[in-house]
Every structure is written in structure tokens, then in C-alpha cells.
C-alpha positions in Angstrom: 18.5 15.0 12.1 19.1 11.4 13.4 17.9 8.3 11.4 15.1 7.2 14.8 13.6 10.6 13.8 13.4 11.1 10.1 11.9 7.4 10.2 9.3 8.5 12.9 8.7 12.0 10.2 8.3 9.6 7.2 6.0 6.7 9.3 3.7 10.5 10.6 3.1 11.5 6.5 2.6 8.1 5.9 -0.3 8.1 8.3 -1.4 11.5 7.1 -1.7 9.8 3.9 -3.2 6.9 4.6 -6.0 9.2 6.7 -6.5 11.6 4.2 -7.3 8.5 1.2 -9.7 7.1 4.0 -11.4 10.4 4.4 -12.2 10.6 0.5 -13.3 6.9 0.7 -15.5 7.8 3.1 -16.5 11.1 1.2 -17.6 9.9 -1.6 -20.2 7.5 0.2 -18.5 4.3 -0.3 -18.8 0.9 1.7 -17.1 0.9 5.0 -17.6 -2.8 5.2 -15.8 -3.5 1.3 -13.2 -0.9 2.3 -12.3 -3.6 5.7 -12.8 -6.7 3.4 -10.5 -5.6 1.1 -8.0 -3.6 3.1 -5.2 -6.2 3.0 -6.2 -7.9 0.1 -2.8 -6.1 -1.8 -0.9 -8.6 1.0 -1.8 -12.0 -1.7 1.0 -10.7 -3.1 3.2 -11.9 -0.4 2.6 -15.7 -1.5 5.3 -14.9 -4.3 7.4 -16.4 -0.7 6.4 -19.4 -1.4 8.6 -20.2 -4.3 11.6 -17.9 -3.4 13.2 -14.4 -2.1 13.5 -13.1 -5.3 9.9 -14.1 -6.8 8.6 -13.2 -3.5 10.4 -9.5 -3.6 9.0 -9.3 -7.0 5.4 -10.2 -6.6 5.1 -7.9 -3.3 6.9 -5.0 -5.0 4.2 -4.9 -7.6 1.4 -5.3 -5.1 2.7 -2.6 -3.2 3.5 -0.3 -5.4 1.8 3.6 -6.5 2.0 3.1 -10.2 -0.9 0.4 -10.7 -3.3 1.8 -7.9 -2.5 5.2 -9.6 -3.0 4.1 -13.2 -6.5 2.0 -11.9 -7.3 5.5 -10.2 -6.7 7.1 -13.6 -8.8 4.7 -15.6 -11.5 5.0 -12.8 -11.5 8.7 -13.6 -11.4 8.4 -17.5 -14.2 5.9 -17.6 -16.3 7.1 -14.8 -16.2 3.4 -13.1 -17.1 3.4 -9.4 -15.4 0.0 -8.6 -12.4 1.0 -10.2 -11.9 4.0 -8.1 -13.0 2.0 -4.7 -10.4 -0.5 -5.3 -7.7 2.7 -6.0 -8.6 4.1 -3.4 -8.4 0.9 -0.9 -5.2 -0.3 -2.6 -3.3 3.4 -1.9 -4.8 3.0 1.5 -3.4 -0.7 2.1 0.3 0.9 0.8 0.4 4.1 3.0 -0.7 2.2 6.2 1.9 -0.3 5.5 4.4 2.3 4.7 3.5 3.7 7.9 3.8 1.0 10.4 7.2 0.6 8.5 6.9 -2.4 5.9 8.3 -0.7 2.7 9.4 -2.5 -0.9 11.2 -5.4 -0.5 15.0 -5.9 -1.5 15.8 -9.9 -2.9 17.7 -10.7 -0.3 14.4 -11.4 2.2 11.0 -10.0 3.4 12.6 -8.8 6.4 15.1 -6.0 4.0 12.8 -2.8 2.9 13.8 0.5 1.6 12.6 1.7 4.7 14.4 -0.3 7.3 14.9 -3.7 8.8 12.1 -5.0 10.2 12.4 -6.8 13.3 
């Protein structure tokens, strides 16, 4: 299988999963107009830039990664808090559709250098 394709098969499951955390958003009767506010609120995260590669890389890597939306989801479920779950759910959303249209974790050496590919 060529590397244009498995990228295309990874950027598809992406976008399954970024539709499939939409659909329980929308399932459980949440705010349409919080879940667009907030959809690229995770992308603050970015202004780690400002001071350099590596402090950028860092910041964005925690902002985009599963383990704190999953351990807010997990809290959200243990406690029975609403918000906590809305924000989960809209912060896995943020990372699969980014995922998806190719912008992965970021290596130190620039924001351009994911562990999905190059972006252009």
C-alpha cells in the first residue's frame, strides 16, 4: 500500500471519528452554538510559537493531545458534570478533525513537522 493512500485511510477514520463524537454531542442534547464557539478553542495552544519551536511543540502537543480530553471525559463521567463532558466531547472533536485534515503532533523542529506528514 503506498504512503498517498494509507494517509488518505488514516485522514477517512479520522473523519469517522470526528463524526461519530459530533453525533453524541448532538445526542445528548447539547448546544450546537457552544460546540462552534468552542471548536477551535484547543488551537490557544499554538501561541506556545510565540516564544520558540520547542515551547511551541510543547504547548500544542498538550492541547492536542487524547489523554486530557479523555481524563476530563472520565471525570465528567465520575462526577456526573455536564460541562465537563461538553468540553471532552468538543476538545476530541477539535483533535480528530485536525487529525483529519492532516495537522498531527508537532515535532521541535517547527509547526510545519507532524507525525502525520509535512504540511505544506
Amino acid at each position: 500500500m503506498t504512503k498517498l493512500k494509507l494517509s488518505k485511510i488514516i485522514a477517512f477514520e479520522y473523519l469517522i471519528a470526528f463524526t461519530l463524537t459530533a453525533f453524541f454531542y448532538g445526542r445528548l442534547d447539547f448546544s450546537w452554538l457552544s460546540f462552534i464557539m468552542f471548536i477551535l478553542l484547543p488551537d490557544i495552544s499554538m501561541l506556545g510559537y510565540l516564544w520558540n519551536t520547542k515551547i511551541g511543540a510543547l504547548f500544542y502537543n498538550i492541547g492536542h493531545s487524547y489523554v486530557f480530553p479523555a481524563l476530563l471525559m472520565m471525570i465528567a463521567f465520575m462526577t456526573s458534570t455536564t460541562i465537563f463532558l461538553i468540553a471532552a466531547l468538543i476538545w476530541l472533536a477539535h483533535i480528530f478533525l485536525d487529525r483529519a485534515l492532516g495537522y498531527g503532533l508537532k515535532y521541535d523542529e517547527g509547526f510545519k513537522k507532524t507525525h502525520l506528514q509535512r504540511i505544506m
